[in-house]
PyMOL Python script that loads the backbone (N, CA, C, O; Angstrom):
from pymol import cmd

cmd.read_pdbstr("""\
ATOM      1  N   UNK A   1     -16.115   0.878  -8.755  1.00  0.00           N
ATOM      2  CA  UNK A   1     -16.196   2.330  -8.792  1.00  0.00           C
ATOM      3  C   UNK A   1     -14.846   2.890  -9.230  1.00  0.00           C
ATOM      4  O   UNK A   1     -13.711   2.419  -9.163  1.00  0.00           O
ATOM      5  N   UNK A   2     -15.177   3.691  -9.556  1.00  0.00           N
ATOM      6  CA  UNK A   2     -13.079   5.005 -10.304  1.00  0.00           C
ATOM      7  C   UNK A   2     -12.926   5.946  -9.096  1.00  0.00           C
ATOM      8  O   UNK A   2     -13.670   6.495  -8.283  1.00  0.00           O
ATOM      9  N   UNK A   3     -11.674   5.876  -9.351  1.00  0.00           N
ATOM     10  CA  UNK A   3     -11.482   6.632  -7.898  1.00  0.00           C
ATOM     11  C   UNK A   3     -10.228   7.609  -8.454  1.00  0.00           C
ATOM     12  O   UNK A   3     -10.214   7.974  -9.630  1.00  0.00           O
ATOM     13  N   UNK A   4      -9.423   7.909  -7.725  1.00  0.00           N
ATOM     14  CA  UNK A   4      -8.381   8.911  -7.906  1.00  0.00           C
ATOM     15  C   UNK A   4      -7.833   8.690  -9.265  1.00  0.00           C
ATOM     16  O   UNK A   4      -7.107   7.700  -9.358  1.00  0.00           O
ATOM     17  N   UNK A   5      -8.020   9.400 -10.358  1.00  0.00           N
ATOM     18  CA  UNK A   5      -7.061   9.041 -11.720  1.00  0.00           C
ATOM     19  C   UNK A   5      -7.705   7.665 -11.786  1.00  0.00           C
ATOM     20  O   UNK A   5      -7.156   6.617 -11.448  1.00  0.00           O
ATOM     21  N   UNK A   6      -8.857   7.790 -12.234  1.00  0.00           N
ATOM     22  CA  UNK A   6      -9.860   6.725 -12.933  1.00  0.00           C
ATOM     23  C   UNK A   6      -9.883   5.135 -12.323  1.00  0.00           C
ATOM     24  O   UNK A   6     -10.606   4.185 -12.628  1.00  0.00           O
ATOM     25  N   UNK A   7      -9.025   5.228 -11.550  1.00  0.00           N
ATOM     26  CA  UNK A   7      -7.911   3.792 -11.260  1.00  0.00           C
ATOM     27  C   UNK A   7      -9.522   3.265 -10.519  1.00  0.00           C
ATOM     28  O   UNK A   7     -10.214   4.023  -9.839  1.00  0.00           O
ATOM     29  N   UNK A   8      -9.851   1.945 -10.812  1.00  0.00           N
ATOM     30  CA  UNK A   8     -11.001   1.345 -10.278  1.00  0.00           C
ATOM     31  C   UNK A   8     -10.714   0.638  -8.901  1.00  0.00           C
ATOM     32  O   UNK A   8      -9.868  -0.254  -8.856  1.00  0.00           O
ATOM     33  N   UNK A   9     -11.414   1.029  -7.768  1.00  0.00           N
ATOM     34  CA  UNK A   9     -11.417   0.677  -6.443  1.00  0.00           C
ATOM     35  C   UNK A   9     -12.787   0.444  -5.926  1.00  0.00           C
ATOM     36  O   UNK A   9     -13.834   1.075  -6.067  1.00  0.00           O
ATOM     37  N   UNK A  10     -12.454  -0.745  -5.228  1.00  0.00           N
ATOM     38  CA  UNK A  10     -14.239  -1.232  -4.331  1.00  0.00           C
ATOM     39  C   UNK A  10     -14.719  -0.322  -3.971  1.00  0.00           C
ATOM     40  O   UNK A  10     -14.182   0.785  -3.985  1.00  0.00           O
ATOM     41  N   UNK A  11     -16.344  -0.673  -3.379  1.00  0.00           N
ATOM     42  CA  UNK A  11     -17.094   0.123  -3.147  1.00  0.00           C
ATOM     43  C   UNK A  11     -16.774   0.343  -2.173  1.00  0.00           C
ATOM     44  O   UNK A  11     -16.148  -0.552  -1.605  1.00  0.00           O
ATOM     45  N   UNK A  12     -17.021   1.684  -1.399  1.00  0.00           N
ATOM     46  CA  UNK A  12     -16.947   2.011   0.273  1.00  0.00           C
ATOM     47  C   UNK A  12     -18.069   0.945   0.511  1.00  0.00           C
ATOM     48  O   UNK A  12     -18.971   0.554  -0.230  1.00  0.00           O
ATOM     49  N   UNK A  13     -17.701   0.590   1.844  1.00  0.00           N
ATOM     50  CA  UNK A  13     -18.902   0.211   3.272  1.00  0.00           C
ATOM     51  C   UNK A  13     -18.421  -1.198   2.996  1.00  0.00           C
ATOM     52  O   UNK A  13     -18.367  -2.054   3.880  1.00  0.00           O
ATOM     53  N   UNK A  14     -18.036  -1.429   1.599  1.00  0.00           N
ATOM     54  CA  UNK A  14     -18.207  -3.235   0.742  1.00  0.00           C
ATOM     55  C   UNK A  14     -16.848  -4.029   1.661  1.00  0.00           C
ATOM     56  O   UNK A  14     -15.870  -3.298   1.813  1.00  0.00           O
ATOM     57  N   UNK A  15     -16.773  -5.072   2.102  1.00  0.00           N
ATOM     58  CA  UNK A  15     -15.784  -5.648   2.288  1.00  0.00           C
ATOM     59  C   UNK A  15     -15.070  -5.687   1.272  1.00  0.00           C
ATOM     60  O   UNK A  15     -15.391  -5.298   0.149  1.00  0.00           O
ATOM     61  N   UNK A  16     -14.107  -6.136   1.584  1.00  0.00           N
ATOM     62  CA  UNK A  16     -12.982  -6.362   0.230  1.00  0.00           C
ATOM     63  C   UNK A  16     -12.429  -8.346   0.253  1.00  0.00           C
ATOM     64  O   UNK A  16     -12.444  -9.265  -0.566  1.00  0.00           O
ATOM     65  N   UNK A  17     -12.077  -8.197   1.456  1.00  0.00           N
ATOM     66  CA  UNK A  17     -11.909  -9.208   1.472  1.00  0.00           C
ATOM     67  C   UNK A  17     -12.180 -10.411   2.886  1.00  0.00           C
ATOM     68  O   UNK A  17     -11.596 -10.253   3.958  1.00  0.00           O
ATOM     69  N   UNK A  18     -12.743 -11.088   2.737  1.00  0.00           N
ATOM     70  CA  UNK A  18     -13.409 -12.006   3.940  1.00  0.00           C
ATOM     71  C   UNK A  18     -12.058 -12.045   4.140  1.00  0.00           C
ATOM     72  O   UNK A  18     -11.559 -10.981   4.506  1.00  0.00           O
ATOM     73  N   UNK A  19     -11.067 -13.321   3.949  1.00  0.00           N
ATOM     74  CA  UNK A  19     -10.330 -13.732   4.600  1.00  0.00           C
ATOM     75  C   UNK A  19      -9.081 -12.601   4.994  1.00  0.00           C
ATOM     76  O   UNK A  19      -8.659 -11.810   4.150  1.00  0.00           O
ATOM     77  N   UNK A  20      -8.621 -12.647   6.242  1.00  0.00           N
ATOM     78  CA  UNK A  20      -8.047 -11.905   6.360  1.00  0.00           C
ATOM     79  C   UNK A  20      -6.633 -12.109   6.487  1.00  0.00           C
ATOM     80  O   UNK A  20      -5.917 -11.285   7.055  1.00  0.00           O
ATOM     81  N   UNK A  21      -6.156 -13.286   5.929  1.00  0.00           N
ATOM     82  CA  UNK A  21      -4.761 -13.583   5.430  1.00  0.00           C
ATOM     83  C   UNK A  21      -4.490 -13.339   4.059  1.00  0.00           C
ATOM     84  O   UNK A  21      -3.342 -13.510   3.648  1.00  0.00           O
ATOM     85  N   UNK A  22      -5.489 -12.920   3.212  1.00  0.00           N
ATOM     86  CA  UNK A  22      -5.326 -12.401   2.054  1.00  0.00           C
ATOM     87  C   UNK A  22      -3.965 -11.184   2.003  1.00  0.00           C
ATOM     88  O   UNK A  22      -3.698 -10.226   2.729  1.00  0.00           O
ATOM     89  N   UNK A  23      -3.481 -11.611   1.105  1.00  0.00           N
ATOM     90  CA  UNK A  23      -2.087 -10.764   0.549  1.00  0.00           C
ATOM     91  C   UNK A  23      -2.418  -9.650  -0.077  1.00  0.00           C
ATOM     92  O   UNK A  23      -2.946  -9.701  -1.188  1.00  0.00           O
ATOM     93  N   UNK A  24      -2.142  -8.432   0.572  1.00  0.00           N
ATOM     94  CA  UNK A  24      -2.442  -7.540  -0.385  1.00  0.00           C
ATOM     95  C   UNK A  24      -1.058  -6.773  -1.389  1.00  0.00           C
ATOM     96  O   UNK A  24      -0.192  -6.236  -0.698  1.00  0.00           O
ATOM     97  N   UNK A  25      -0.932  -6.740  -2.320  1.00  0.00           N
ATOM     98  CA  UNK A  25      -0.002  -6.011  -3.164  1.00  0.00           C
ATOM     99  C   UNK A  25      -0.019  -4.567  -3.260  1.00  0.00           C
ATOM    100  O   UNK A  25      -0.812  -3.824  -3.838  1.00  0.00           O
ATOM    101  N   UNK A  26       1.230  -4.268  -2.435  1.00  0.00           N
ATOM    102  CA  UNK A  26       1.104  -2.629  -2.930  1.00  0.00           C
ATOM    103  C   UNK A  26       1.655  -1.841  -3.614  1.00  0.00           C
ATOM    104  O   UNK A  26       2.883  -1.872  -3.692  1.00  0.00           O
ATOM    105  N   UNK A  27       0.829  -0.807  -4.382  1.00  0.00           N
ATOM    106  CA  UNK A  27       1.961  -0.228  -5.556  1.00  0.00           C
ATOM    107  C   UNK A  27       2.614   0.513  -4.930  1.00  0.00           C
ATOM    108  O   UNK A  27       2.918   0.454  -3.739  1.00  0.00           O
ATOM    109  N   UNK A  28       2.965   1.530  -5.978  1.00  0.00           N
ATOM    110  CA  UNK A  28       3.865   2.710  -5.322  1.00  0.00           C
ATOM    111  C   UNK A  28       4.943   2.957  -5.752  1.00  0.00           C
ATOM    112  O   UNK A  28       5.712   2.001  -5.840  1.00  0.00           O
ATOM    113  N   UNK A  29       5.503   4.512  -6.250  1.00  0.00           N
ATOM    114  CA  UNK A  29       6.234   5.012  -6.899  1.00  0.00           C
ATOM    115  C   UNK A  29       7.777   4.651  -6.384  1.00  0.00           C
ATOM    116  O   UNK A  29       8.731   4.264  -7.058  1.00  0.00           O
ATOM    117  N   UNK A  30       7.694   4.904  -4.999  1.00  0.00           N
ATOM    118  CA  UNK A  30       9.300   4.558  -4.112  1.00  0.00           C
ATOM    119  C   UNK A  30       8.661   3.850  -2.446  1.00  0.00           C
ATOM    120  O   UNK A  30       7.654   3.896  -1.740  1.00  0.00           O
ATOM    121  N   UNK A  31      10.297   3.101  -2.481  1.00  0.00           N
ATOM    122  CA  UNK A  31      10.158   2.835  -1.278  1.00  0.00           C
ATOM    123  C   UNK A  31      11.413   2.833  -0.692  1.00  0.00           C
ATOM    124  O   UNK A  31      12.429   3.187  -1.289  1.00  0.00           O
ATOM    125  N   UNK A  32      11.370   2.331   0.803  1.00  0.00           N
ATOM    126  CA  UNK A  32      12.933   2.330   1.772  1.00  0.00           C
ATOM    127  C   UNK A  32      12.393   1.078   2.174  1.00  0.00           C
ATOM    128  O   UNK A  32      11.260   0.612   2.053  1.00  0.00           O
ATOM    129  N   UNK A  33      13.581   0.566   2.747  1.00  0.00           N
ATOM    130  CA  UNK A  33      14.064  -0.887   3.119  1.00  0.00           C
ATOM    131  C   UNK A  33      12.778  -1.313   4.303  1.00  0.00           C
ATOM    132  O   UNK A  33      12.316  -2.435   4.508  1.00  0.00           O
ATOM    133  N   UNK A  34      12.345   0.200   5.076  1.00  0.00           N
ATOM    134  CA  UNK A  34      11.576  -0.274   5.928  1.00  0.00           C
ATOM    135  C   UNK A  34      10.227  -0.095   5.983  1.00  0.00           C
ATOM    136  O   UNK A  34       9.472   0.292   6.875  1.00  0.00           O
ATOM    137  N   UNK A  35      10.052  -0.489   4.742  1.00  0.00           N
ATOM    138  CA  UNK A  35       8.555  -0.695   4.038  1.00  0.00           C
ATOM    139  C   UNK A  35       7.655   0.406   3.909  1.00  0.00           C
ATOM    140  O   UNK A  35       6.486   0.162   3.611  1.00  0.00           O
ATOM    141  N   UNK A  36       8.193   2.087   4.169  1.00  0.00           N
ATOM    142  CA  UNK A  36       7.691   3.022   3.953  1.00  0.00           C
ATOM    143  C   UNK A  36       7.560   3.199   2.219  1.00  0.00           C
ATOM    144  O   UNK A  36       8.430   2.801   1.445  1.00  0.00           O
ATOM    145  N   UNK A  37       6.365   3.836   1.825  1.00  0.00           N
ATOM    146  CA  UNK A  37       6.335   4.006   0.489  1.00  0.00           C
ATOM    147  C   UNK A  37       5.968   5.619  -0.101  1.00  0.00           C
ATOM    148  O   UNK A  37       5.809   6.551   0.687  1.00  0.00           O
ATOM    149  N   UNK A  38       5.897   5.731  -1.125  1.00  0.00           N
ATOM    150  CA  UNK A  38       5.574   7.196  -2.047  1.00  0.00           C
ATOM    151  C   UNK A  38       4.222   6.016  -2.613  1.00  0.00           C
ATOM    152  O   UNK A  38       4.406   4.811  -2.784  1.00  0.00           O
ATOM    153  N   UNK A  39       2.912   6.739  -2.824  1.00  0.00           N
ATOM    154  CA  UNK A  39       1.992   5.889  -3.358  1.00  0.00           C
ATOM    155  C   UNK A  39       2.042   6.998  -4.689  1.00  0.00           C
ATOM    156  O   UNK A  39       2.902   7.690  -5.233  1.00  0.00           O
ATOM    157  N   UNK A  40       0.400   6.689  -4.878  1.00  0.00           N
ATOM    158  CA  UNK A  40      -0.552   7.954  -5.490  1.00  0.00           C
ATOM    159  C   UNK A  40      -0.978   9.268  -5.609  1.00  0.00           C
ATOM    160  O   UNK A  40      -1.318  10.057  -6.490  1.00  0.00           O
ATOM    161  N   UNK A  41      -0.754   9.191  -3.679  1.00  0.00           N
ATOM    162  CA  UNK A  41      -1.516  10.649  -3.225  1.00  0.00           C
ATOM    163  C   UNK A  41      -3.045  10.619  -3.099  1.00  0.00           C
ATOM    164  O   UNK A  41      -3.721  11.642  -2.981  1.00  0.00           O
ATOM    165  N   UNK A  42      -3.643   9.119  -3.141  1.00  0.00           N
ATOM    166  CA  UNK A  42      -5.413   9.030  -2.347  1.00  0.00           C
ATOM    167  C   UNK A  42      -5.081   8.627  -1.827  1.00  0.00           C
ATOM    168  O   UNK A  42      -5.642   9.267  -0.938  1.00  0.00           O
ATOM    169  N   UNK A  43      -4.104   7.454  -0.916  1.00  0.00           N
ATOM    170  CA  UNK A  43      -4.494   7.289   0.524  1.00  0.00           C
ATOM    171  C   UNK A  43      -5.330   6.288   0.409  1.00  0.00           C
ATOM    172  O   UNK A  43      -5.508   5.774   1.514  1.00  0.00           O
ATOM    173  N   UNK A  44      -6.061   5.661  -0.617  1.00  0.00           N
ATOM    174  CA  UNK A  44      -6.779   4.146  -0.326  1.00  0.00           C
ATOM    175  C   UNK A  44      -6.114   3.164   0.643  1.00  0.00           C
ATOM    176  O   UNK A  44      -6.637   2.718   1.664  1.00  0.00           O
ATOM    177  N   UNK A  45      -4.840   2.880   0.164  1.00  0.00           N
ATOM    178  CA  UNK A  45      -4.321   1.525   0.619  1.00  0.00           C
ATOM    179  C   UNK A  45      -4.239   2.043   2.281  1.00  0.00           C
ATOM    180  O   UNK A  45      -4.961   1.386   3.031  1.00  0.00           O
ATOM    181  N   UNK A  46      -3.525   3.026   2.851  1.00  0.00           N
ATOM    182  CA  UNK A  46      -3.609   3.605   3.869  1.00  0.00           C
ATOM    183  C   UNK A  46      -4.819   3.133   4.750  1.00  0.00           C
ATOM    184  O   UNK A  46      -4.713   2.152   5.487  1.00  0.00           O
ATOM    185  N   UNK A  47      -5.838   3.783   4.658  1.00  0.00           N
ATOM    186  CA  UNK A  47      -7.418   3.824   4.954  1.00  0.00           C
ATOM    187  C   UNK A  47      -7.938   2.511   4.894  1.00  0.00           C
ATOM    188  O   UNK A  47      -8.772   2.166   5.731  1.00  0.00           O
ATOM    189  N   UNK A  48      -7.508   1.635   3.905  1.00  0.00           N
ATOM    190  CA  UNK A  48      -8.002   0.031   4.082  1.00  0.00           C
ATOM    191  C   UNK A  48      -7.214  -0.802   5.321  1.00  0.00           C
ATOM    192  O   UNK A  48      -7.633  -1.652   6.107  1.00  0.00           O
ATOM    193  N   UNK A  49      -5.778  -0.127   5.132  1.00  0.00           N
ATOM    194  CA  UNK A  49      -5.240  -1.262   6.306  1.00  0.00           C
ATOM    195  C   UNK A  49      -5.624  -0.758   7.510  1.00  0.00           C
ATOM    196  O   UNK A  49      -5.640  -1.552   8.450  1.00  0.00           O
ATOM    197  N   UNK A  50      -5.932   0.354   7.704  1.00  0.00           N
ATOM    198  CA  UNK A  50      -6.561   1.061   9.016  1.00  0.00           C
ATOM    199  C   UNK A  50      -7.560   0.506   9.293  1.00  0.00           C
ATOM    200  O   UNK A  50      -8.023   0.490  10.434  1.00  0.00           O
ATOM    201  N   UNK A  51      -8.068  -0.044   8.315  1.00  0.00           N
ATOM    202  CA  UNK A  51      -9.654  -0.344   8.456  1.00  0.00           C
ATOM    203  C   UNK A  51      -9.959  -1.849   8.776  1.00  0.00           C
ATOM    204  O   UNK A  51     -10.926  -2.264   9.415  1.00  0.00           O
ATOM    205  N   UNK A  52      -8.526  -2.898   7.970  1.00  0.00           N
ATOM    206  CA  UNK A  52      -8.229  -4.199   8.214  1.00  0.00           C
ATOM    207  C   UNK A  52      -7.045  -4.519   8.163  1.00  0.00           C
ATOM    208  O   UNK A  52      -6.498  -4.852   7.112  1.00  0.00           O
ATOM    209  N   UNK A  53      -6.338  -4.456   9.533  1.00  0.00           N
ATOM    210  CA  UNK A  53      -4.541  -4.216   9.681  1.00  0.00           C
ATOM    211  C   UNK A  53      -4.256  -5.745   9.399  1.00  0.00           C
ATOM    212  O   UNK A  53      -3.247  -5.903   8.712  1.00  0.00           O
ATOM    213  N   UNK A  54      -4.879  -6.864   9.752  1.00  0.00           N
ATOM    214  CA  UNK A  54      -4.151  -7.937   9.534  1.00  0.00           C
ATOM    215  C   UNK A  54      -4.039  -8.729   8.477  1.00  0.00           C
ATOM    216  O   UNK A  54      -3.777  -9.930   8.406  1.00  0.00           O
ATOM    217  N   UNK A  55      -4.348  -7.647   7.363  1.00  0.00           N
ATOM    218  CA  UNK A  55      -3.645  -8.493   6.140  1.00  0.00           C
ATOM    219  C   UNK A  55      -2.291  -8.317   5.783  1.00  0.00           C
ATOM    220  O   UNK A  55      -1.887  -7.156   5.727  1.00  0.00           O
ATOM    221  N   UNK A  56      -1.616  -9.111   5.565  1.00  0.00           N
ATOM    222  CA  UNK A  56       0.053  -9.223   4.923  1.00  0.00           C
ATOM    223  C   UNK A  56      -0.082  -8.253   3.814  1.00  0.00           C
ATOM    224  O   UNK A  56      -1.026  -7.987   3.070  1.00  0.00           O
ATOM    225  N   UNK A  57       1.228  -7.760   3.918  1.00  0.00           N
ATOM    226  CA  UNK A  57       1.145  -6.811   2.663  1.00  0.00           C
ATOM    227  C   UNK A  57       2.663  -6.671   2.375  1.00  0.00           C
ATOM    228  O   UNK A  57       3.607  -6.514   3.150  1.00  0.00           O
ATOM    229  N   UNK A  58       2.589  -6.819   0.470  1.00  0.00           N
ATOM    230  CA  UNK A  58       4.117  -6.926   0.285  1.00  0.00           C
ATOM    231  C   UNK A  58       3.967  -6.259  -1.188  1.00  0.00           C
ATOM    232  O   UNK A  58       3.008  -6.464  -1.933  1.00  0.00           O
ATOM    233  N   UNK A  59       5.091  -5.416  -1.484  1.00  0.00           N
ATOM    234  CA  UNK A  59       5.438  -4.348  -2.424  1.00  0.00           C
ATOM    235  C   UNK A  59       6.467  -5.189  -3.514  1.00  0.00           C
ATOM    236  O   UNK A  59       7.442  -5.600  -2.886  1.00  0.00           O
ATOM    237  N   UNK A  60       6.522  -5.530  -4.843  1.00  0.00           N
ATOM    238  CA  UNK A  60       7.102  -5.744  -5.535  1.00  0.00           C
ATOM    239  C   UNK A  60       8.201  -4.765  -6.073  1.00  0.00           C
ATOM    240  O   UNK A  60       7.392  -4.125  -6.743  1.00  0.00           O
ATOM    241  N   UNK A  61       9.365  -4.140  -6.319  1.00  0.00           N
ATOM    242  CA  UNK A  61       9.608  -3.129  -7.335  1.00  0.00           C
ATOM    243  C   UNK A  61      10.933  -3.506  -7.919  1.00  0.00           C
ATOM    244  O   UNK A  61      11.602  -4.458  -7.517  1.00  0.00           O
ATOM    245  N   UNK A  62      11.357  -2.495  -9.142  1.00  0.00           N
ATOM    246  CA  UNK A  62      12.433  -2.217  -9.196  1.00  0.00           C
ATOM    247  C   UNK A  62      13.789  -1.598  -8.043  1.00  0.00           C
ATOM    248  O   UNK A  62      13.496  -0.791  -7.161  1.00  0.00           O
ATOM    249  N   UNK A  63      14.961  -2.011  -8.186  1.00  0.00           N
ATOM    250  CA  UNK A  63      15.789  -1.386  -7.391  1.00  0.00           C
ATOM    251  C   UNK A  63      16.254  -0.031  -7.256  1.00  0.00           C
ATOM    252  O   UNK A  63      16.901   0.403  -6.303  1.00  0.00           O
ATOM    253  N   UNK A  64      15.758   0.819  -8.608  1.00  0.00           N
ATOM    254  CA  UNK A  64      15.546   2.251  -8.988  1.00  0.00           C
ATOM    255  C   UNK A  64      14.692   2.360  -8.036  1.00  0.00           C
ATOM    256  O   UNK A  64      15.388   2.879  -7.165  1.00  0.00           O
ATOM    257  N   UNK A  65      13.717   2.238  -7.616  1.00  0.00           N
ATOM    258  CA  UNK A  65      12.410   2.706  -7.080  1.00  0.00           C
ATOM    259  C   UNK A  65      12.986   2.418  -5.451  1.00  0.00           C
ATOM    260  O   UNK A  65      12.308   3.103  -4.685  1.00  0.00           O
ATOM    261  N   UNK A  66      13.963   1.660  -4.757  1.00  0.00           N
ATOM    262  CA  UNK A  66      14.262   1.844  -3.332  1.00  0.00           C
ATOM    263  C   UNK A  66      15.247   2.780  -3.001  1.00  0.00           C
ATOM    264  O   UNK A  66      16.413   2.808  -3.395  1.00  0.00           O
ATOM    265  N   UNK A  67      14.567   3.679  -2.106  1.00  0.00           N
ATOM    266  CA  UNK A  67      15.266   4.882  -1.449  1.00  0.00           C
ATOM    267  C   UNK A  67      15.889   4.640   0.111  1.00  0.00           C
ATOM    268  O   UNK A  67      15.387   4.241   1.162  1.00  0.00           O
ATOM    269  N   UNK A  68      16.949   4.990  -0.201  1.00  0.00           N
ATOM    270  CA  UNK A  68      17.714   4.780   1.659  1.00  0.00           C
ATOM    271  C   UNK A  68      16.340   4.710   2.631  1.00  0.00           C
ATOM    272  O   UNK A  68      15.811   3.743   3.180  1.00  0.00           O
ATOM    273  N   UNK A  69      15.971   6.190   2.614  1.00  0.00           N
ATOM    274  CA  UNK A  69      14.713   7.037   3.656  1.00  0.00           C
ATOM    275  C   UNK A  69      13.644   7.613   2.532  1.00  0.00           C
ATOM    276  O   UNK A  69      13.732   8.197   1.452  1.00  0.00           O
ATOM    277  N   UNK A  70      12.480   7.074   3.469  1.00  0.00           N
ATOM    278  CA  UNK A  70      11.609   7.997   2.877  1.00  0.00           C
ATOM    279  C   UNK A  70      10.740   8.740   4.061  1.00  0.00           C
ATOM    280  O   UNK A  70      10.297   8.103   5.017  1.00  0.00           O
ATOM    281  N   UNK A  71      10.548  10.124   3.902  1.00  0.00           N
ATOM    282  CA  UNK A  71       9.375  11.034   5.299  1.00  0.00           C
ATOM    283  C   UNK A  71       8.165  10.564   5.165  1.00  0.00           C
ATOM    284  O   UNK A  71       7.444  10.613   4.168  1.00  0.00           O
ATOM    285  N   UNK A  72       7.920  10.029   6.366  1.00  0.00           N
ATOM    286  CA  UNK A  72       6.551   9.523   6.337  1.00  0.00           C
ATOM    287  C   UNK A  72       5.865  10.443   7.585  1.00  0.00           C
ATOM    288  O   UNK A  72       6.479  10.953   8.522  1.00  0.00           O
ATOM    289  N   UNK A  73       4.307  10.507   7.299  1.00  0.00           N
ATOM    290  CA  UNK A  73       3.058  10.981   7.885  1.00  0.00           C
ATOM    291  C   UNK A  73       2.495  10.139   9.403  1.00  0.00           C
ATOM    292  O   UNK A  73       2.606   8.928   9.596  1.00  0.00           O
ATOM    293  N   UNK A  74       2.094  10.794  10.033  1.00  0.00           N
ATOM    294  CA  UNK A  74       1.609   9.940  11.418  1.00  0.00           C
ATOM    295  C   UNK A  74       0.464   8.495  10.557  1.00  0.00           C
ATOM    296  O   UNK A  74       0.547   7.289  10.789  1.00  0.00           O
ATOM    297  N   UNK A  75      -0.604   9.267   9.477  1.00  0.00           N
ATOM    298  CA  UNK A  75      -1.285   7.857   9.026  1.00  0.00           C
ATOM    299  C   UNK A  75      -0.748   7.103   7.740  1.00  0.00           C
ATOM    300  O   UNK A  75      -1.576   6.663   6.942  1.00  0.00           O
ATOM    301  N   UNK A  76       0.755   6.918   7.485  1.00  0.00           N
ATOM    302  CA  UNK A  76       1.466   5.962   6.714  1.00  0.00           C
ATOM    303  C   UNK A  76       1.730   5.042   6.930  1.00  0.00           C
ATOM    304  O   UNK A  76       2.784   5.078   7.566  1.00  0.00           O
ATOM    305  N   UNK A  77       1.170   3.447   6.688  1.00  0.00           N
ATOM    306  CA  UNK A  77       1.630   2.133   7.584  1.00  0.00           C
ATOM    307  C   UNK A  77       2.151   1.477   6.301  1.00  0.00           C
ATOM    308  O   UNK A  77       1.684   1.304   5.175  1.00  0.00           O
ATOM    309  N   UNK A  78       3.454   1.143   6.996  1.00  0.00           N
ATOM    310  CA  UNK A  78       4.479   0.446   5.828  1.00  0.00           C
ATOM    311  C   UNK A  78       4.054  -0.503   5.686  1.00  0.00           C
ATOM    312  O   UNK A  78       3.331  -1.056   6.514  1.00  0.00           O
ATOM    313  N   UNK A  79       4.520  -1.164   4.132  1.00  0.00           N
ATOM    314  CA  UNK A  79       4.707  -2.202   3.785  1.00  0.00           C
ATOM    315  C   UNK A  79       5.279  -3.574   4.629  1.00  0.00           C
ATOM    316  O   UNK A  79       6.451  -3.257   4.833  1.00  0.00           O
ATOM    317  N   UNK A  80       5.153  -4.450   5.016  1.00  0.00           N
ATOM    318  CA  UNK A  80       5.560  -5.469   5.552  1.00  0.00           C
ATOM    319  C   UNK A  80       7.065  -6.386   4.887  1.00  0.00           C
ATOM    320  O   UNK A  80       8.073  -6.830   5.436  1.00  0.00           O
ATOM    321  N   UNK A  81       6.646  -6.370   3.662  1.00  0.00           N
ATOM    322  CA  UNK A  81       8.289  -6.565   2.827  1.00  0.00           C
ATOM    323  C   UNK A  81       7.394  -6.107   1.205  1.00  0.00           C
ATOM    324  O   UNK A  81       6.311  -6.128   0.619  1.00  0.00           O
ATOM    325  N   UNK A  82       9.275  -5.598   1.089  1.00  0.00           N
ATOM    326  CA  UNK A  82       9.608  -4.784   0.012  1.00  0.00           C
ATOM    327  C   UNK A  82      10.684  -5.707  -0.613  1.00  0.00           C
ATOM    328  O   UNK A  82      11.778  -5.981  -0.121  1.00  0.00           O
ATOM    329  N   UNK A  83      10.168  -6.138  -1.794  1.00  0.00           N
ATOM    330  CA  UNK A  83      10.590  -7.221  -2.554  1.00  0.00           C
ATOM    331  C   UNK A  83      11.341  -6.478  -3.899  1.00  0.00           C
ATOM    332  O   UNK A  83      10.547  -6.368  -4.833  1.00  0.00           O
ATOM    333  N   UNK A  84      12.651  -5.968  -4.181  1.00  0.00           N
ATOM    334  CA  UNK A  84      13.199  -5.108  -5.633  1.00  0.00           C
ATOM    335  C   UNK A  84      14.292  -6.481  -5.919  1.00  0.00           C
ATOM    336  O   UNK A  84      14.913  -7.311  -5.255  1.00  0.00           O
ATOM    337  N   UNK A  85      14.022  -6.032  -7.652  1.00  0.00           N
ATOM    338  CA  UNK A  85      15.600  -6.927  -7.871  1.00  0.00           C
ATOM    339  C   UNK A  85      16.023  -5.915  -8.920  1.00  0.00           C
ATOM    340  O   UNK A  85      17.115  -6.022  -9.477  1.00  0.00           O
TER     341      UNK A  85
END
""", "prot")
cmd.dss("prot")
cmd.show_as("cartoon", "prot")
cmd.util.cbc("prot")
cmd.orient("prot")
């Protein structure tokens, strides 16, 4: 299915993923050291880990893209590691 800015995302109700050591990759415009991020602005990735907290989750970026601090929301769950070079 297309979801926010066409970007293709599973179906609601659908699992995503059985195993639940599956790695999930997260995008995202900025981040801080303590795995807070700037996404999109839908809130998918948010709403999935709410929905299945025990998957690992790790952010690739540039070192442009890490911010000292970033303000985060009561439903923002950081990144686990934030990987920049």
């Amino acid at each position: 299915a297309k979801g926010y800015a066409g970007i293709p995302e599973p179906i609601a109700d659908e699992p995503v993923a059985h195993d639940e050591t599956a790695l999930v990759l997260m995008p995202g415009l900025a981040f801080d050291p303590q795995g807070h991020r700037i996404g999109y602005g839908g809130g998918f990735y948010d709403k999935f880990l709410s929905r299945e907290p025990n998957h690992p989750t790790l952010a690739l970026c540039y070192d442009f893209q890490v911010l000292p601090h970033l303000d985060t929301e009561e439903h923002d769950i950081p990144v686990d590691t934030v990987l920049w070079a």
